[in-house]
N, C-alpha and C positions, 0 to 999 in steps of 0.2 A: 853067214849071209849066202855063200853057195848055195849053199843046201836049202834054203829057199828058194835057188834057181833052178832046181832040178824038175826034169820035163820037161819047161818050156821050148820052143823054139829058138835057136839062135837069133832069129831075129828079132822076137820081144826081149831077151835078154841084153840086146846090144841096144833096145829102144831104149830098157829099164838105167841101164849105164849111163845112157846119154841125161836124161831126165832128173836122175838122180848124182850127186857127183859124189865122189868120193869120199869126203868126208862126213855129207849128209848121208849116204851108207854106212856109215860108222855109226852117226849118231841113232841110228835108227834101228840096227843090228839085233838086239835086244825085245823088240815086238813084233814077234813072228808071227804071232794070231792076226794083225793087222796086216802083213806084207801081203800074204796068201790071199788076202780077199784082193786088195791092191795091184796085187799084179794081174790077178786074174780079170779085172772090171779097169783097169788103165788105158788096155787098146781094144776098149768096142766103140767107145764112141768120141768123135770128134766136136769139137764146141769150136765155131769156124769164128772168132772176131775179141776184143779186144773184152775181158771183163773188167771188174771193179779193183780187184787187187792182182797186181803183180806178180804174177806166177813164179815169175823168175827169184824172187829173191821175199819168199817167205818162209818161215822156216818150215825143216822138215817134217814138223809134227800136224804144221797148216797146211801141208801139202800133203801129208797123207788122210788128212778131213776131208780132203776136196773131194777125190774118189770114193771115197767114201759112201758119203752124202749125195752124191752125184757123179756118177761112174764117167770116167772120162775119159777117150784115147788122149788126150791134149792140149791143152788152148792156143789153136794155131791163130798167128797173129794176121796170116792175109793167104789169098789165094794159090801164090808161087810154094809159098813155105809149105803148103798143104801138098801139093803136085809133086814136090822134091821128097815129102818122107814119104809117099807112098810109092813113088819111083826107085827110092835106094830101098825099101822093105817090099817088096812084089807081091811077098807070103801075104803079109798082113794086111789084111782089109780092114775099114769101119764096116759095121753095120748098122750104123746111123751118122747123121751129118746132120750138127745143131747149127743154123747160120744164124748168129746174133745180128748180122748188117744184113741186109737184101743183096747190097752192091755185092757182096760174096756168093752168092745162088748166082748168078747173072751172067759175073765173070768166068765162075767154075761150066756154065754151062757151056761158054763158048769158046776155053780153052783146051777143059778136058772134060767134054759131058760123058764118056766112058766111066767114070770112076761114079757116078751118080746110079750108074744100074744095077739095082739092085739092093738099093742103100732105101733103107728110112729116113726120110728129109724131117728135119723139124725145123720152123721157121720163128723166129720171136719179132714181133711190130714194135717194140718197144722204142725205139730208136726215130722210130717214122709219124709215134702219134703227139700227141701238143705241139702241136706245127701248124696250127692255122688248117685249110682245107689238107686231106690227104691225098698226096699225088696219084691221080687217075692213073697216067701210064704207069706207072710202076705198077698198079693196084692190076691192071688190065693184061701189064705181062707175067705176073706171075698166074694168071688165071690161066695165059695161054699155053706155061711151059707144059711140056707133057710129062709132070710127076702129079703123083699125091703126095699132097703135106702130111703126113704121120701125125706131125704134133704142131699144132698154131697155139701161140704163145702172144700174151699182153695185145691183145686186138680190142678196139673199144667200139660198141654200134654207136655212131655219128653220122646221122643223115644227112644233117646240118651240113657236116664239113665232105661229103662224099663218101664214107663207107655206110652204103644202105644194107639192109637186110637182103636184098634178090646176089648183091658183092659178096656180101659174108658168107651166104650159102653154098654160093660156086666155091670161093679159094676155099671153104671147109669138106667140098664134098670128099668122101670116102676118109676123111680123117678119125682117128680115134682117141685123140685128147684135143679138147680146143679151150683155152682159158680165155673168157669173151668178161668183159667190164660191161655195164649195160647202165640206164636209165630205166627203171623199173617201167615208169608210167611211158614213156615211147614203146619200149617192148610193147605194153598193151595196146596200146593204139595201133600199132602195127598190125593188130589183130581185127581183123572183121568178124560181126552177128553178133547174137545175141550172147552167147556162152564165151566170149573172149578167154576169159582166167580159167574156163577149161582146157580152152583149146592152148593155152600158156603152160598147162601143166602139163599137157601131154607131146610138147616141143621139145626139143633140145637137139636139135642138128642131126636128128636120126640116130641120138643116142650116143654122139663123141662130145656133149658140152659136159666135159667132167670138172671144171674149173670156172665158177661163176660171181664176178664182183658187181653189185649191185650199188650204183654210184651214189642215191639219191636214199634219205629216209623214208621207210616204208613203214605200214603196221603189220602189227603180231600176226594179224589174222590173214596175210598177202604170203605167208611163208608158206602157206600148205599149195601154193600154186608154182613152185619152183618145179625145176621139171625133175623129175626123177634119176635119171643120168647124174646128173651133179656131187661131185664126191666132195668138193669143196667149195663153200660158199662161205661169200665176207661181202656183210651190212652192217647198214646202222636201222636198229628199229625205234620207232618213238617209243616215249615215255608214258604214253597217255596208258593205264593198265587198273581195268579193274578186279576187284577181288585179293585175296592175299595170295594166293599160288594160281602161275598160266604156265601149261605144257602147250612147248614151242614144236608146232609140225613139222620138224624140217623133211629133207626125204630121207625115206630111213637106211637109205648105204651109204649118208653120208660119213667121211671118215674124218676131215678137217668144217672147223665153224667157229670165224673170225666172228666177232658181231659187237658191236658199240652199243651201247643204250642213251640215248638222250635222257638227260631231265629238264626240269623245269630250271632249277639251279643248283650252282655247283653243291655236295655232299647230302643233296636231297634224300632222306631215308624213307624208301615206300615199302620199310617191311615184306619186302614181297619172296615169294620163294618160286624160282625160274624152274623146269623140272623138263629136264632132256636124257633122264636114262634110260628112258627107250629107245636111244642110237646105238645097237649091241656094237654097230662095228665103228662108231667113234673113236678117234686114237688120241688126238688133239684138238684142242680149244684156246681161243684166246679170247678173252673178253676185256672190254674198255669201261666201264662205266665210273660215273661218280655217283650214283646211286648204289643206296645200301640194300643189296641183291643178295639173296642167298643160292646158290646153284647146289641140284641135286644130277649129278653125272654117275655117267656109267660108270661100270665096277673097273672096266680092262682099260680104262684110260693110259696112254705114253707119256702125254703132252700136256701140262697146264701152264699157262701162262693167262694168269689174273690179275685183272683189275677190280676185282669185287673181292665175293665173301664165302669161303668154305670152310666146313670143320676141318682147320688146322690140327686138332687133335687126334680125328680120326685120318688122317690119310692114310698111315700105315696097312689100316684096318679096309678102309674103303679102296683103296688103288694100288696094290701090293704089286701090281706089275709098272708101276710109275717109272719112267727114268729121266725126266725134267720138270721140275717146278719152277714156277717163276711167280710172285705173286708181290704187285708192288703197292697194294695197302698200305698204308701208313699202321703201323702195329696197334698205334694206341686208337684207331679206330675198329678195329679188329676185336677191341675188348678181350682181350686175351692175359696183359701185364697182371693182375688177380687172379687167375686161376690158376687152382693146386699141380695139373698136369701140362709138363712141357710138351713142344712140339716136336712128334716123333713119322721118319719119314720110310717109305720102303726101305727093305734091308739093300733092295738091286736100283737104288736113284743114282743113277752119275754126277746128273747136271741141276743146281741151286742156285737159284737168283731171285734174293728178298732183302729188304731192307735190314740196315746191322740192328736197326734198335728192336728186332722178332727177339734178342736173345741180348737185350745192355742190362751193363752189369755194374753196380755201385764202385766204382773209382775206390770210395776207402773201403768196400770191404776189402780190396786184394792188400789193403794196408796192413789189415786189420790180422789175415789168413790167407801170408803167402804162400804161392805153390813151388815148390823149390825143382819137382821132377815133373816130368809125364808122366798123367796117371794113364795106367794099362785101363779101357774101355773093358768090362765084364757084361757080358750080354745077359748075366743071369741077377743080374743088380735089379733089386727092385723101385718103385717111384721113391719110395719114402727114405730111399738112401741117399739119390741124389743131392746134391748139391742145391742149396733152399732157392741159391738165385738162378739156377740155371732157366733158358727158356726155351731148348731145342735142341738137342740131339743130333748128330750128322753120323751118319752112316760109311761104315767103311769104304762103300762102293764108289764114294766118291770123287770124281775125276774132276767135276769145274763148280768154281764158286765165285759168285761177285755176290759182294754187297755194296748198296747204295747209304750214305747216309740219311738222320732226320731231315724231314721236310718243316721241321720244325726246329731250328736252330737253337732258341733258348731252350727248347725242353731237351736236346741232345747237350747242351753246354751244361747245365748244370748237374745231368747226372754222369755225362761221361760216355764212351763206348770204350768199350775192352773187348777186344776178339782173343781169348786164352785156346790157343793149338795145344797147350799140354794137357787137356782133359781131353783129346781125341785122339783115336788111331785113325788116322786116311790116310793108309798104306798107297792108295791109287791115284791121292791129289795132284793134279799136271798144270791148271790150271786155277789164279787167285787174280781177280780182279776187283779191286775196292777204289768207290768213286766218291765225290762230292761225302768226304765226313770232317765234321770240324774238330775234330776231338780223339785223335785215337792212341788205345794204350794197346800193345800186344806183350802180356805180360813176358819176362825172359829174354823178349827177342825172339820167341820161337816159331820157326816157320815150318812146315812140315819136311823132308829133304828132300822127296818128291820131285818139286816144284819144277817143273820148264816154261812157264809164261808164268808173267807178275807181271801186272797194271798197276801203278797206283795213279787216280789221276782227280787234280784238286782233294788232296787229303795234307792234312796239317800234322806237322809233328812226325815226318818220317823218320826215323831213325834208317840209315844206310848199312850200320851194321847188323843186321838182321840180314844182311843179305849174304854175310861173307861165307857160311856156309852152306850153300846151296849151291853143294857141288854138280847137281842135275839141272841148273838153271841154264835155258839158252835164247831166252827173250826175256828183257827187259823194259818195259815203256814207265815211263816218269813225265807227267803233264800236266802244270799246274800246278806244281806244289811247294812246299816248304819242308825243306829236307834239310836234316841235323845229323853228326855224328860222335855218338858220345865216346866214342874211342879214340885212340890216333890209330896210327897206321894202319886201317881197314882196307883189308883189300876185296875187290870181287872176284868172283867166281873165275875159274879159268875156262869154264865150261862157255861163257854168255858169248852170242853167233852175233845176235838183233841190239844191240843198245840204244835207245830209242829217249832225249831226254830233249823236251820240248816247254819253252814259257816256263823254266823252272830256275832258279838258284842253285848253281851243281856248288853244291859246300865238300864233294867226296872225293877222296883222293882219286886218279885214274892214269898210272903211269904206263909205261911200256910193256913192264910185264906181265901187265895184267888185263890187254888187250890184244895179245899173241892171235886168237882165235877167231874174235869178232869179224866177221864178214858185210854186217851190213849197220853205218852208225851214221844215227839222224839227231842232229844237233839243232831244231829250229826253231823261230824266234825267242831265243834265248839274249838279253838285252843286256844282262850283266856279263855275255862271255863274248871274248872277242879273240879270232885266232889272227895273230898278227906276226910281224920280226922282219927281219933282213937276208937277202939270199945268202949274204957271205954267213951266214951263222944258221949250222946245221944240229945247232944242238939245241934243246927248247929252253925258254930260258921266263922261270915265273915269277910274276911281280905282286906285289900284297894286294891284298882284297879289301878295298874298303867300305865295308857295307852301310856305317852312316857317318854323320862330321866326326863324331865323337869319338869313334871306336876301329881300329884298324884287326884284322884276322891274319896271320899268318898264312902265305899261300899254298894252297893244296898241289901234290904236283901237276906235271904240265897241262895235259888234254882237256882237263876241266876246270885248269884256271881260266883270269880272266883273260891272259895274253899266253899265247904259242906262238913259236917259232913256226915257220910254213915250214921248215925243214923237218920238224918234228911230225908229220903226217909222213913222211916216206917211209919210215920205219911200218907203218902198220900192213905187212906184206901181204896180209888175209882180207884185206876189207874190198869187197868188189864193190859195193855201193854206199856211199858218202853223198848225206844232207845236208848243207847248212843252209837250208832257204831260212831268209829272217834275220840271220847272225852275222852284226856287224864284223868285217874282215879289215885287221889294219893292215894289210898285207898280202899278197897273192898268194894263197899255199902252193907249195910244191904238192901234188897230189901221190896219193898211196900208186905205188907200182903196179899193182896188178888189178888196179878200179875200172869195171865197169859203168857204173850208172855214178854221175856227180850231178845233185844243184844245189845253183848256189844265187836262185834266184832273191833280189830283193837285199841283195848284199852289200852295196853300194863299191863292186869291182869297180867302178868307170872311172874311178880315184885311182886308177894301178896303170894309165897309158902309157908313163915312161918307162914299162919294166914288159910291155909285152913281148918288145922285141929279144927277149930273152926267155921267152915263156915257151914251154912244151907241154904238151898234152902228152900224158902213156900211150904208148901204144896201144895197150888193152882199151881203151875209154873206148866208147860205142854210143853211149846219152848224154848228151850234157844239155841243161837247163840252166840258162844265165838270163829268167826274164826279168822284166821289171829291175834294170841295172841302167839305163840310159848309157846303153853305150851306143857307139858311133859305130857306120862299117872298119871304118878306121883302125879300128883296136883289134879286126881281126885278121888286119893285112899281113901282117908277119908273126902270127899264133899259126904254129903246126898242131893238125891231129891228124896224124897218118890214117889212121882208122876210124876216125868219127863216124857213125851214120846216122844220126838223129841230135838235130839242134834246134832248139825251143829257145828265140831270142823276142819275144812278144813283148811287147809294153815297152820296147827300148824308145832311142833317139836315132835310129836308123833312118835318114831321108834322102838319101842317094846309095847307089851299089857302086858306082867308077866302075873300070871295065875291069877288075879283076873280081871282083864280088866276089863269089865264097867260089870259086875256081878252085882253088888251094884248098879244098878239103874234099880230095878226090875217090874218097870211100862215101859221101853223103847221099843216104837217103832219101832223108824226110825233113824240112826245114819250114819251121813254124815262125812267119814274121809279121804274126797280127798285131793291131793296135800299134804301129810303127806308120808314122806322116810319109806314106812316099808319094804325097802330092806333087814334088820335084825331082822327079824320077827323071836320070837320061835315057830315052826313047833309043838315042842313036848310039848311046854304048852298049845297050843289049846286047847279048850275044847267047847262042845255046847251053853254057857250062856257066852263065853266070850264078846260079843257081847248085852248081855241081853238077860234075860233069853226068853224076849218075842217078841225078836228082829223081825219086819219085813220087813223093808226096810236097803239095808245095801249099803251104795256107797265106793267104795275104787279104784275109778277113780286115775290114776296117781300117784299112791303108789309105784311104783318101785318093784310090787311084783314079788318075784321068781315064775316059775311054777307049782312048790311042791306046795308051799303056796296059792297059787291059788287053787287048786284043793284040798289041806284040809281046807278051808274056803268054796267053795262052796259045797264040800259035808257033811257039818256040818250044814249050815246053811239052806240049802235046804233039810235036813232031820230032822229041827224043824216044828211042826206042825203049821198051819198058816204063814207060811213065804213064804212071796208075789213077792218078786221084789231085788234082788241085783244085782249093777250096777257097770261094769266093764269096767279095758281096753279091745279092739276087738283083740288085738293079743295073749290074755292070757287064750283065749276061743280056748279051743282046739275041735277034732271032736266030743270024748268022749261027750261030753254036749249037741253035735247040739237037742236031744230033750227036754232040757230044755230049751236053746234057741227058739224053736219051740213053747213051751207053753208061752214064755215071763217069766218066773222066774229071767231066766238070761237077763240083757240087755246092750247095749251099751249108749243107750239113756241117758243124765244124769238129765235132765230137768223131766222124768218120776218118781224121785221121792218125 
């Protein structure tokens, strides 16, 4: 691992340290083709605001995707945290700043607009549109700051609600990528004279609209008027089509082309043949239809992901530089299960994602002609040696594969799906995701050893032992399912980080030793597990499983039975983040020592009142999420968490604060108390810390607050120093505030915190 740091600057190396910690250094050690690009693309660019998954605690093989795929300095979570690494690294600049909020462009300008010069600003609306009208001011100050946006991101033309076309042109000027959503038929109208749909084609923002979604069904014959600029564009065109082959205009540098085809009705087969390989520099496509289309594409295609109809036979032959397919045809409409030649795919595809039954296989024949080894793949094997049932071929190159089940439940029931890994070499397989199947055999048990992500989710008949040697395993998710083990004492992997077992029946042993390493384990609504016990009993202690009247199971050890000890969670000294949202708790756990992130929303804690005054929170914890528990302030008047700083108590029974309110939790950030009646709020115990003392983010969305109370909460809280953002009902904002509303302190946004 050094020796991938050599060169750098101290400085990115001690970013790299932080970023990564030590043991996900370890686990990662081993793909140095991956690191070098990684380090190198990690600190150019900044992504300023809160995305979809959780940075912090994915594993490391999803975090080294993320740069990947999209080169990132970071995902800084708010404006401060941004100022402080750029202040302790002085060396390292961004050269770009993605703001996913606006509110973060705003504040960055007027606390440190120094750090913006010279930086490529991209901005994304996404956050700001389906909102009723879009807010003028905002819209008017970012027209006023003195940057250009680089890159405008999820902007939609809506006249209707305030983004005109004369708005759009200004915040786009001098930009050079803008992704604009449109209504095909307002765009034209927008247009004056006679020649409108000329003058449409030869538009596009002066050549930056490289990203265009066209909201509304258009026809075939409206594509050749897309403006040329456009790299990627996503419609739905009608159905209405004559003749049996239409070559689709699009512009010809396009490189991505989403496109839906309407029919008349669902599985409508218009015979027709679509013909787009005149797009040389096409890389990707996705198509929707439920019409039976046949598509003739370019030779250099990356990307397919279909909804129709291609010679499955020839892709090798046709797309030899392919590295993702996805094609979710139902097979037996495909008309392929009769033909002599299976499906064979580039030698260099990574990534497959097709239904299991491209390749089901007769249940009794493996009765008939079991496989007792892995057969070695020979590339010089001919067709006629194959295997009679096979239906597809997988490629060594291969890194990710899901399959879906039949959408046809009888015709999958009766013949069965077998996935046999012992007729393939996939020296490179990391990832297995297999969904919705009712029926699955894998003959042997055999999984590739590969493996570091496995999904199964709604799939019947798991077998748990298949898992235990897969010593490269370090995420696990289970959702939905029905899991068996035909062995005893199966243990998992010591390798697994992510355990992830969700609305499922954990029938599989899961003791101590064989959670040593786990870091991050999400237990949720899981109805048959309940982690329960007594403080004086620090050992776990497990009780039989009775899954119906008739039949009792001896119980599995502790962590996945149906009852644990809370003392039996202090042992797991590696887990920073702990889920049980969903799972019933007969008992307050003692939580892991060194946890980070806990919820345990929906748990029904608010049954554990008499034992709080004995309750501690680790020091480490930093998140906790206890919503939808109906507790009282009450429950938290004598709960310590030295360190808290983000509390998500929403949907409780919270209707008064007393005058200590969350005082006691003197590291608090950020505290979320929506959907709580504090219609009987006391006015005259407010006070500045009732909130924390260090409170910055404050939501009381949906509280039923009076207007008094409104107005001595926001003048309390917006008169502590550092306090950033509280988020309100929009009728409880009266004119008084419109300048704090101006600055964004006050917002209606709830997603913004």
């Amino acid at each position: 691992m050094t020796a991938s740091l050599l060169g750098y600057p101290p400085e990115i190396i001690s970013l790299i340290l932080d970023y990564f910690d030590k043991e996900e250094l370890e686990d990662i050690k081993d793909v140095p083709e991956i690191q070098c690009y990684v380090y190198q693309k990690l600190y150019s660019t900044v992504i300023l605001g809160r995305s979809d998954d959780d940075i912090n605690f994915e594993s490391p093989a999803q975090r080294l995707c993320s740069p990947i795929s999209l080169p990132i300095y970071g995902e800084v979570q708010n404006v401060a945290d941004l100022i402080k690494i750029i202040e302790s690294h002085p060396t390292v600049r961004p050269n770009r700043i993605l703001f996913k909020h606006l509110v973060y462009l705003f504040q960055l300008h007027e606390r440190k607009p120094d750090i913006l010069q010279g930086v490529n600003i991209g901005i994304s609306l996404e956050m700001h549109q389906g909102r009723g009208r879009w807010d003028p001011w905002m819209l008017q100050r970012l027209i006023e700051l003195p940057y250009r946006y680089d890159i405008v991101r999820d902007v939609s033309l809506e006249p209707e609600k305030g983004m005109t076309w004369d708005l759009l042109l200004k915040l786009t000027r001098n930009s050079t990528h803008v992704e604009l959503s449109v209504n095909f038929d307002e765009l034209v109208d927008l247009l004056e004279g006679d020649s409108e749909l000329e003058q449409l084609k030869q538009l596009g923002l002066g050549g930056s609209l490289t990203q265009l979604s066209l909201t509304n069904q258009i026809d075939i014959g409206d594509l050749k008027y897309v403006p040329d600029s456009v790299l990627e564009l996503t419609c739905e065109l009608a159905g209405s089509i004559s003749g049996s082959k239409v070559r689709l205009a699009c512009p010809e540098n396009l490189v991505h082309f989403g496109v839906r085809f309407d029919a008349p009705h669902p599985l409508s087969h218009f015979d027709i043949e679509v013909d787009i390989a005149h797009l040389k520099n096409l890389k990707s496509i996705e198509v929707n239809s439920v019409a039976d289309m046949r598509w003739l594409l370019p030779k250099d295609m990356r990307s397919i992901l279909m909804d129709g109809f291609v010679d499955m036979r020839r892709l090798h032959v046709d797309h030899p530089n392919l590295t993702y397919f996805s094609n979710l045809t139902s097979a037996h409409y495909l008309r392929i299960h009769d033909e002599g030649a299976p499906i064979r795919y580039p030698l260099g595809l990574m990534k497959l994602d097709v239904p299991l039954e491209y390749y089901l296989e007769p249940m009794e024949g493996y009765a008939r002609e079991p496989r007792a080894k892995r057969r070695k793949v020979d590339r010089e094997t001919s067709d006629s040696e194959e295997d009679e049932h096979e239906r597809m071929r997988l490629p060594e190159s291969l890194m990710y594969l899901r399959h879906t089940g039949s959408d046809d439940s009888l015709f999958e029931n009766l013949i069965g799906s077998v996935l046999d890994f012992n007729k393939y070499a996939l020296p490179c397989l990391s990832c297995l995701y297999l969904e919705d199947i009712h029926t699955l055999k894998i003959p042997g048990n055999y999984l590739p050893p590969s493996l570091t992500d496995l999904q199964f989710i709604e799939v019947k008949n798991v077998d748990v032992c298949m898992l235990e040697n897969l010593n490269n395993l370090t995420k696990l998710f289970i959702e939905r399912c029905s899991l068996e083990c035909s062995q005893p004492n199966v243990k998992l992997p010591k390798s697994i980080r992510y355990l992830q077992v969700i609305d499922s029946d954990p029938v599989f042993a899961l003791s101590s030793l064989e959670v040593l390493g786990i870091r991050h384990l999400q237990l949720n609504d899981n109805g048959v597990l309940h982690v329960s016990g007594n403080f004086e009993q620090d050992s776990p202690r497990a009780d039989p499983i009775r899954r119906s009247s008739n039949r009792t199971t001896a119980a599995p050890p502790p962590l996945l039975s149906r009852v644990v000890a809370p003392g039996s969670l202090a042992w797991m000294e590696t887990i920073v983040r702990l889920d049980l949202e969903g799972t019933p708790l007969e008992g307050l756990p003692i939580l892991p020592p060194n946890v980070k992130h806990v919820t345990m929303a929906r748990c029904g804690i608010e049954r554990f009142v008499h034992v709080n005054n004995r309750y501690t929170f680790p020091d480490t914890l930093e998140f906790l999420d206890l919503g939808f528990n109906d507790l009282t302030v009450g429950w938290f008047t004598s709960v310590r968490g030295e360190n808290l700083k983000h509390l998500d108590l929403q949907g409780n029974e919270i209707t008064r604060l007393g005058r200590q309110g969350f005082s006691g939790f003197t590291m608090l950030e950020s505290l979320n108390l929506g959907d709580n009646n504090l219609s009987g709020i006391e006015e005259e115990l407010l006070h500045a810390d009732v909130f924390g003392p260090l409170i910055r983010y404050l939501n009381v969305t949906n509280c039923k607050l009076t207007k008094s109370a409104t107005k001595k909460i926001i003048e309390l809280v917006t008169s502590k120093p550092g306090f950033e953002r509280l988020i309100i009902d929009y009728d409880l904002i009266g004119v008084e505030y419109s300048e704090l509303v101006a600055n964004t302190t006050v917002v209606v946004l709830e997603d913004l915190l």
